[in-house]
C-alpha positions in Angstrom: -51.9 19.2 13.1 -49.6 16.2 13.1 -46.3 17.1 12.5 -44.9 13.9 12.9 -43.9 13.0 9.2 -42.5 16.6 8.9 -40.6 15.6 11.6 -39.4 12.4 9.9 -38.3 13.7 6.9 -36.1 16.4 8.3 -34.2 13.7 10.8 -33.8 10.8 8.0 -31.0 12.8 6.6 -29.4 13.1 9.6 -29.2 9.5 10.6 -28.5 8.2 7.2 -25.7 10.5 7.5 -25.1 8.8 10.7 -25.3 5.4 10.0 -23.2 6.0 6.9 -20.2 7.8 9.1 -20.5 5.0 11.9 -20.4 1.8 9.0 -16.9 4.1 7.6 -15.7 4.5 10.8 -16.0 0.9 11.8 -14.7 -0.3 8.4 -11.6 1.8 9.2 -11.3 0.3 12.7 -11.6 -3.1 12.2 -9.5 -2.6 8.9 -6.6 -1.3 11.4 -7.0 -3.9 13.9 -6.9 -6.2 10.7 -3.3 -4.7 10.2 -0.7 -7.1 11.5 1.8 -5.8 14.5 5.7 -5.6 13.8 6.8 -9.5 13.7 8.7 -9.8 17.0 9.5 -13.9 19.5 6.5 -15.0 20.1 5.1 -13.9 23.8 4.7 -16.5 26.6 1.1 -16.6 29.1 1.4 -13.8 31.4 5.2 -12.8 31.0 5.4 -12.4 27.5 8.7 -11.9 26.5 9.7 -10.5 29.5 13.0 -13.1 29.6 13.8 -11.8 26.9 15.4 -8.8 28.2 18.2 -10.3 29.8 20.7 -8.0 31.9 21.5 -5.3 28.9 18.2 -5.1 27.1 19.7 -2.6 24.6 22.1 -5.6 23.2 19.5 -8.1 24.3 16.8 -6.2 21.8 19.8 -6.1 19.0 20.1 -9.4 19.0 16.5 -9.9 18.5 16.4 -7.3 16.0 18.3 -9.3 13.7 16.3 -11.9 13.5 12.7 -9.7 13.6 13.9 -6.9 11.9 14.4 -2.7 12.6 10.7 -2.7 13.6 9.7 -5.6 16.1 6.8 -5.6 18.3 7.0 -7.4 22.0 4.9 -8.1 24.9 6.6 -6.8 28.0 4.1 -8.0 30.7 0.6 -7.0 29.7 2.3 -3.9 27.4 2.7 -3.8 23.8 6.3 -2.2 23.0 7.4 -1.5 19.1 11.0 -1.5 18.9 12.7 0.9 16.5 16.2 -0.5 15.4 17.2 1.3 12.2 17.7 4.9 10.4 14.6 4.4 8.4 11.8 3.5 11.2 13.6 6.1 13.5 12.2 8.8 11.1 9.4 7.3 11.1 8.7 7.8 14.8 10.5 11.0 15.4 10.1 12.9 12.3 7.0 11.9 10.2 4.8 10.9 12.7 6.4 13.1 15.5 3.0 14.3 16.7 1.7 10.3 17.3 4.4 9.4 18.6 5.0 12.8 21.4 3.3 11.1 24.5 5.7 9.5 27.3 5.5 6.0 28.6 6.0 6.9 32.5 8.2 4.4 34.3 7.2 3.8 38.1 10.2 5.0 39.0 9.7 8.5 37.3 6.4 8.7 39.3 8.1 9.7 42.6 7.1 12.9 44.3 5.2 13.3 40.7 7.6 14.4 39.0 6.5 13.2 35.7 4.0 15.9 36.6 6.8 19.0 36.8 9.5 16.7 34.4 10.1 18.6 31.0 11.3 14.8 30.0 8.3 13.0 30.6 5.4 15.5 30.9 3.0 15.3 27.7 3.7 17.6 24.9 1.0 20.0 26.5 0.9 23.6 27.2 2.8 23.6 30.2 5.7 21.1 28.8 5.8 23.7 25.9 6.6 26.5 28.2 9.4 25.0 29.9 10.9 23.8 26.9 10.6 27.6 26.0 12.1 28.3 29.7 14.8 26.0 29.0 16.0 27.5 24.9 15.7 31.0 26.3 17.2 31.0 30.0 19.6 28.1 30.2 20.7 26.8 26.7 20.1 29.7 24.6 23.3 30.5 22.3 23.9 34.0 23.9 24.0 32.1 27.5 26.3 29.3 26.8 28.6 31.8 24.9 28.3 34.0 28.1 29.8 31.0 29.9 32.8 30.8 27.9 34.7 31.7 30.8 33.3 29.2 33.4 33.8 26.1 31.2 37.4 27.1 30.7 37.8 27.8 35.0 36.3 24.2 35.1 38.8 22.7 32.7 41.7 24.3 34.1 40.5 22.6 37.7 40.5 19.3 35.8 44.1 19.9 34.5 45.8 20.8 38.0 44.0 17.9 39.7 46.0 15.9 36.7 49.4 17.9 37.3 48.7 16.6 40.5 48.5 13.2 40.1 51.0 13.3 37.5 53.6 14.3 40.2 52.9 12.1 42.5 52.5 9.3 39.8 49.0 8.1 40.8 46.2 7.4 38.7 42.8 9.7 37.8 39.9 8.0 37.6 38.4 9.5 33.9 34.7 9.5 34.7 34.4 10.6 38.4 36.9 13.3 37.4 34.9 14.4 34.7 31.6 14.1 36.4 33.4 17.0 38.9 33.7 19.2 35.7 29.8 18.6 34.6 28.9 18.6 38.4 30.9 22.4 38.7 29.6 23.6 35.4 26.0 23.0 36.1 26.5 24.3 39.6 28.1 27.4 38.6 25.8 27.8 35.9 22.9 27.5 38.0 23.7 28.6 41.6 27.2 30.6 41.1 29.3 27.9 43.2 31.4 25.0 42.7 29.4 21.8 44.3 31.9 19.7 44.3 36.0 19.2 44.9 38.8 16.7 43.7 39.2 16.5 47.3 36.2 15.5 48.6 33.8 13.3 48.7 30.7 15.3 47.9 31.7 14.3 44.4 31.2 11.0 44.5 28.5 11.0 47.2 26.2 13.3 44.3 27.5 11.2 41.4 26.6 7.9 42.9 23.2 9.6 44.1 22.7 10.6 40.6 23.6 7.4 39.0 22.0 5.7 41.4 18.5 7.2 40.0 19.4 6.9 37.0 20.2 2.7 37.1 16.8 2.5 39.0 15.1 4.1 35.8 17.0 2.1 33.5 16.4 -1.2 35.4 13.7 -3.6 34.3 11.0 -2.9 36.8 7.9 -5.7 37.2 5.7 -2.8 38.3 6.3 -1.4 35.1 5.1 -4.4 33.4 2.4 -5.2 35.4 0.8 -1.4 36.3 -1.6 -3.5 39.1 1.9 -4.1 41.3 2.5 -0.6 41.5 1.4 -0.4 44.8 3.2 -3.7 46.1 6.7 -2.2 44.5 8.0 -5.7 44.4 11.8 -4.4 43.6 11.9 -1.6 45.9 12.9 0.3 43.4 10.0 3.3 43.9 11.0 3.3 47.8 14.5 3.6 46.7 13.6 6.3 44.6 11.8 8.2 47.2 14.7 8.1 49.2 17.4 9.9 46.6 14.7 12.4 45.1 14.5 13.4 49.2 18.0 14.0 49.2 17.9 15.8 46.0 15.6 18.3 46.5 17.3 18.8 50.2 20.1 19.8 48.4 18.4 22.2 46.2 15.8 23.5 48.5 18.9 24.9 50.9 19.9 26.6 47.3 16.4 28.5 46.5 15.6 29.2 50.5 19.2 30.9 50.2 19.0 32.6 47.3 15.0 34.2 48.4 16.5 35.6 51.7 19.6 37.0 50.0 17.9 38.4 47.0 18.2 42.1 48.3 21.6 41.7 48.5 22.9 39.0 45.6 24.4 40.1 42.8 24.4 36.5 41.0 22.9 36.5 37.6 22.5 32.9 37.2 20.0 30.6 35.9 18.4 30.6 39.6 18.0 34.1 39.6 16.3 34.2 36.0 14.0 31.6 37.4 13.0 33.1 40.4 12.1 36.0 38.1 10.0 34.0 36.2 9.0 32.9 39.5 7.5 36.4 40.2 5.7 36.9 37.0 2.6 36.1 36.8 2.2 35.5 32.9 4.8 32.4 33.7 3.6 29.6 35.2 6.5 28.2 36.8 6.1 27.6 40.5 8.9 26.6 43.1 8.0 23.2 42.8 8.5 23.5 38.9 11.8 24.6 39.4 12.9 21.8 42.0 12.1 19.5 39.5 13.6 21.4 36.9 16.6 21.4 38.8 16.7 17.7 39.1 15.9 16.9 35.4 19.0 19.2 34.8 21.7 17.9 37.2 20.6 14.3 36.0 20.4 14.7 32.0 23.3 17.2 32.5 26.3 15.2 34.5 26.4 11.8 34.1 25.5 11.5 30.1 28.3 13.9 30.1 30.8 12.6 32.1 30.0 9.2 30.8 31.1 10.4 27.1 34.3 11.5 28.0 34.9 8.4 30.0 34.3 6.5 26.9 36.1 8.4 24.3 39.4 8.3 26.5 39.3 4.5 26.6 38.2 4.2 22.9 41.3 6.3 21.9 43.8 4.5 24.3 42.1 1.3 23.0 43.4 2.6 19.5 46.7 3.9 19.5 46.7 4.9 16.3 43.7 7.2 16.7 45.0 8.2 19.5 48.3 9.8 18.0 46.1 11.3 15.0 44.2 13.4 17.9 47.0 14.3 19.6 49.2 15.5 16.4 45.9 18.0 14.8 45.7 19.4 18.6 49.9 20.2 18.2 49.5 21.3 14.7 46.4 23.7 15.7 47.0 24.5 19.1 50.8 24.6 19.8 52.6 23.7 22.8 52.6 26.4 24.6 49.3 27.1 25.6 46.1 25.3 26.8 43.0 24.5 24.2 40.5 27.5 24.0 36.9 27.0 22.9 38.1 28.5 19.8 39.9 26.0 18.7 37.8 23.5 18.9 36.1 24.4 15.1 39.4 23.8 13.7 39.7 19.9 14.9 37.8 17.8 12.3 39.8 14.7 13.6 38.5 15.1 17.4 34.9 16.0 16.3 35.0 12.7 14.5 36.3 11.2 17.4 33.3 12.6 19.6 30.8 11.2 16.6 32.1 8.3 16.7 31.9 8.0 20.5 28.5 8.8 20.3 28.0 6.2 17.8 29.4 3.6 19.9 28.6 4.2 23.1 25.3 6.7 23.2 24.8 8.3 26.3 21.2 6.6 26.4 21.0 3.8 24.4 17.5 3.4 24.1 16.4 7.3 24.3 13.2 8.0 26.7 10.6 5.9 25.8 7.5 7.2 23.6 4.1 6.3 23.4 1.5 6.4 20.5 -1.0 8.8 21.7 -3.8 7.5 19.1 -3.8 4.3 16.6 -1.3 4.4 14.6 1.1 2.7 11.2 4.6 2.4 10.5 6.0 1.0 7.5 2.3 -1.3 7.0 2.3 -2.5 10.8 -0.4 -1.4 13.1 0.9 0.4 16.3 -2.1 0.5 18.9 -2.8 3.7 20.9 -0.6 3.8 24.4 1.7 1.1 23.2 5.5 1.9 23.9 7.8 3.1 21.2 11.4 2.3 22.5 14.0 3.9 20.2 17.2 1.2 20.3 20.0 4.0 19.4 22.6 2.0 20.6 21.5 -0.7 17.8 21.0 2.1 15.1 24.6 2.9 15.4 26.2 -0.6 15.0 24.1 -1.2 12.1 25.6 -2.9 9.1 23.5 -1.3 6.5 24.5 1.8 7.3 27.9 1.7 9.0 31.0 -0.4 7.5 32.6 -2.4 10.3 30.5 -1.3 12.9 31.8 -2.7 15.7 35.1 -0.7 15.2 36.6 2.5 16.6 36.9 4.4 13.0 37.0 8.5 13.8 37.9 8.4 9.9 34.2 7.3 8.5 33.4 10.9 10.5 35.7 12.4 8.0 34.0 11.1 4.9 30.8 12.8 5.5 28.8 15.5 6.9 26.7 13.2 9.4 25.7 15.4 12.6 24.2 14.7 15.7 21.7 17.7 15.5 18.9 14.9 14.8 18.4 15.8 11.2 20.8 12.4 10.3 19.2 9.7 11.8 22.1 7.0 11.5 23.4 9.4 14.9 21.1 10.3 17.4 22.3 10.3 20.4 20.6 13.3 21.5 16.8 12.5 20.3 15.4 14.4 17.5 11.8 16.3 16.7 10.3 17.8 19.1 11.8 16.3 22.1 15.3 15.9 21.5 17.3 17.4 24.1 17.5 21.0 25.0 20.8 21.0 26.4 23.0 19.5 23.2 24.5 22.4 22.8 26.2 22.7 26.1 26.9 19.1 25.8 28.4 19.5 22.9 30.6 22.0 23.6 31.7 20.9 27.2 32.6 16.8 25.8 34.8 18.3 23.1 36.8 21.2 25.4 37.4 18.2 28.1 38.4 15.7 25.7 40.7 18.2 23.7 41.8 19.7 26.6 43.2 16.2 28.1 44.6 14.8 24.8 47.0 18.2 24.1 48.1 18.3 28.3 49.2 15.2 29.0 50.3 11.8 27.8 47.9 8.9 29.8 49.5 5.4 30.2 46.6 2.5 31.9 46.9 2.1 36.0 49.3 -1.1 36.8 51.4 -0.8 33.3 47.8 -3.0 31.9 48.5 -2.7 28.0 45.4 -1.3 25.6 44.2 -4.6 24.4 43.8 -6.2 28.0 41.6 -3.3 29.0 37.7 -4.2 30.1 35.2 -2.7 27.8 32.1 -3.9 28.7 29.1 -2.2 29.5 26.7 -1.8 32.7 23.0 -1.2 31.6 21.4 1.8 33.3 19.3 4.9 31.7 23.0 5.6 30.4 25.6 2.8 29.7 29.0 2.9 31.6 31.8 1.2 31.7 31.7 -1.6 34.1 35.4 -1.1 34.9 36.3 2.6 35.7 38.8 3.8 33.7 42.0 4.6 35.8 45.1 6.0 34.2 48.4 7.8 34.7 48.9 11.0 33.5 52.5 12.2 32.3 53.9 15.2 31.3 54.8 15.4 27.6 
């Protein structure tokens, strides 16, 4: 018997079907590709609008913002890179379309040793990235851990304030941000491996603070190979060899810590963060190997010290910049605190004037202006505009918080604006968010947090501060060096004095 029109009629349905879900399909692809990109300077051959950065992209990509608007589309190289410069598209990216927008566009740089492999900043939101986010809430910035180390962030302060009695006697000046990149360099080494790392008398300080900056200008810099992924292998700038070089002296330095710890085990009696991950080590339902935690480990001391140290930096010369803000800080820390005693975490709740100060820090001077970058993980719209799958997503925070549509005089030191409203940096208020927000937005604001303010606080209510050389307020260099965080070009050097 033929069975072939049998055969026929049961298969047309299925490739009308067909033919009907490929024509939708199609329709719907070629109607997105229809879709226009985010208006943005139109790209040159080749180059695109590579000289367009300029040497501080972040203000560079402000500029451009004003005349393209908060979502602008660019051709770095052969990569398409949507710019995000307002409140509105923010949410957008990190809020509405969180999901999309979760993938990482891996810098060159990052790739060294693989760490975007092991790197709970740049790994995809997969299974493993989830567990060390969950590694991270539970066994280093839970609440019940940082409150635990109450007592180490006020050990750490109190170093800070008899290195300044010190200079105050002998009159000579403390530089702001290496001082306070001891204090984040301490606390995460305390925190971590039960020791202090570094001294005001040394210079392992500095040596691990410029190591760490060091990496992180090399990510920040414009890299060709990053442009053009075909001169990855030629590293043009040296900047992957240079990399190689301080991720080798990194993970010397934390290798002598594990090796340590794993011989003295028997014996230690340190409940620290490497001893909760060397548990999770041991257990096989975790899947967290040494090399996990050396990466970790340098994910932590980076994010953790400079964006810190950084902050404070900033906030001290904003508020000797102002006098008058400066005096309004200092008079709620007598009023609240007294004179007779230093500042206690506790306090710190009842300060609305220096948590507006911090905000407005924060606003001014984000730790990273332009977040980590994101990439679309599947075709995508915002606001109308077609964002193709694996383009960048650059979030331009620094931009978002000098906006005039949502900030009046943005360009000024105002603390009081803070006062006015109930604008957080938590990353549900996206006019401030300096730590990220949705999914990815940093697991270690908390300790930030806490750490900027009892610094800050603590240096305001112990000592008056004059600028190094009798250099008056409005003489004082505030410009900017463009890195993964943004500095102060000048350090800030000044005298403390004993009220």
């Amino acid at each position: 018997m033929d069975c072939t029109p049998l055969v026929f009629l049961l298969l047309l349905p299925c490739f009308v079907w067909l033919c009907f879900h490929f024509l939708i399909l199609g329709s719907t692809h070629r109607k997105f590709f229809q879709a226009r990109l985010p208006p943005g300077p139109r790209p040159l051959p080749i180059i695109g609008n590579l000289l367009e950065l300029g040497d501080k992209p972040h203000q560079s990509f402000t500029t451009l913002s004003k005349t393209y608007g908060p979502l602008m589309s660019l051709k770095l190289g052969s990569i398409t890179t949507i710019v995000i410069s307002s409140p509105e598209t923010a949410q957008q990216v990190l809020n509405k379309k969180d999901q999309t927008f979760s993938g990482r566009t891996v810098p060159n740089a990052i790739q060294v040793a693989s760490h975007h492999h092991f790197s709970i900043g740049f790994l995809p939101a997969s299974a493993h990235w989830r567990n060390l986010r969950k590694i991270c809430s539970m066994q280093i910035f839970s609440l019940q851990r940082v409150d635990a180390f109450h007592g180490l962030r006020q050990k750490v302060v109190q170093q800070l304030l008899d290195h300044a009695h010190e200079s105050c006697s002998s009159g000579r000046a403390v530089d702001i941000g290496r001082a306070a990149f001891t204090i984040a360099l301490n606390l995460l080494s305390n925190t971590v491996f039960s020791v202090d790392l570094a001294h005001y008398d040394s210079n392992l300080s500095q040596e691990f603070k410029e190591l760490i900056w060091s990496i992180l200008v090399e990510v920040g810099k414009p890299n060709l190979a990053d442009f053009f992924p075909g001169l990855r292998l030629v590293d043009p700038q040296g900047i992957h060899k240079r990399m190689s070089v301080y991720f080798n002296k990194l993970f010397d330095v934390f290798d002598s810590f594990i090796n340590q710890r794993l011989q003295l085990r028997a014996s230690s009696t340190d409940n620290d963060v490497l001893d909760a991950l060397l548990n999770l080590n041991k257990q096989h339902d975790h899947e967290l190997s040494c090399n996990d935690i050396r990466h970790l480990l340098v994910d932590l001391f980076s994010a953790g010290t400079d964006t810190t140290s950084s902050t404070i930096e900033w906030a001290m010369a904003e508020l000797l910049n102002n006098p008058k803000a400066m005096a309004k800080a200092r008079d709620e820390l007598s009023q609240v605190v007294g004179k007779d005693r230093i500042v206690e975490e506790s306090d710190i709740s009842k300060l609305p004037y220096l948590h507006a100060v911090v905000k407005e820090t924060f606003r001014l001077h984000p730790p990273a202006p332009f977040l980590l970058p994101r990439k679309a993980e599947m075709d995508s719209e915002i606001l109308g505009y077609a964002v193709p799958k694996n383009a960048q997503v650059i979030i331009n925070v620094w931009a978002i918080g000098r906006d005039s549509k949502t900030w009046s005089d943005p360009h000024s030191f105002g603390p009081e604006r803070f006062l006015e409203c109930d604008i957080d940096v938590k990353g549900r208020d996206f006019q401030l968010i300096p730590f990220g927000a949705g999914r990815r937005i940093c697991p270690g604001l908390l300790l930030g947090r806490r750490m900027v303010h009892l610094v800050l606080a603590s240096l305001l209510h112990s000592f008056d501060w004059k600028l190094e050389g009798g250099m008056k307020p409005e003489d004082m260099d505030m410009s900017e060096t463009f890195g993964f965080s943004v500095r102060k070009a000048q350090p800030l050097r000044v005298v403390p004095i004993k009220p």
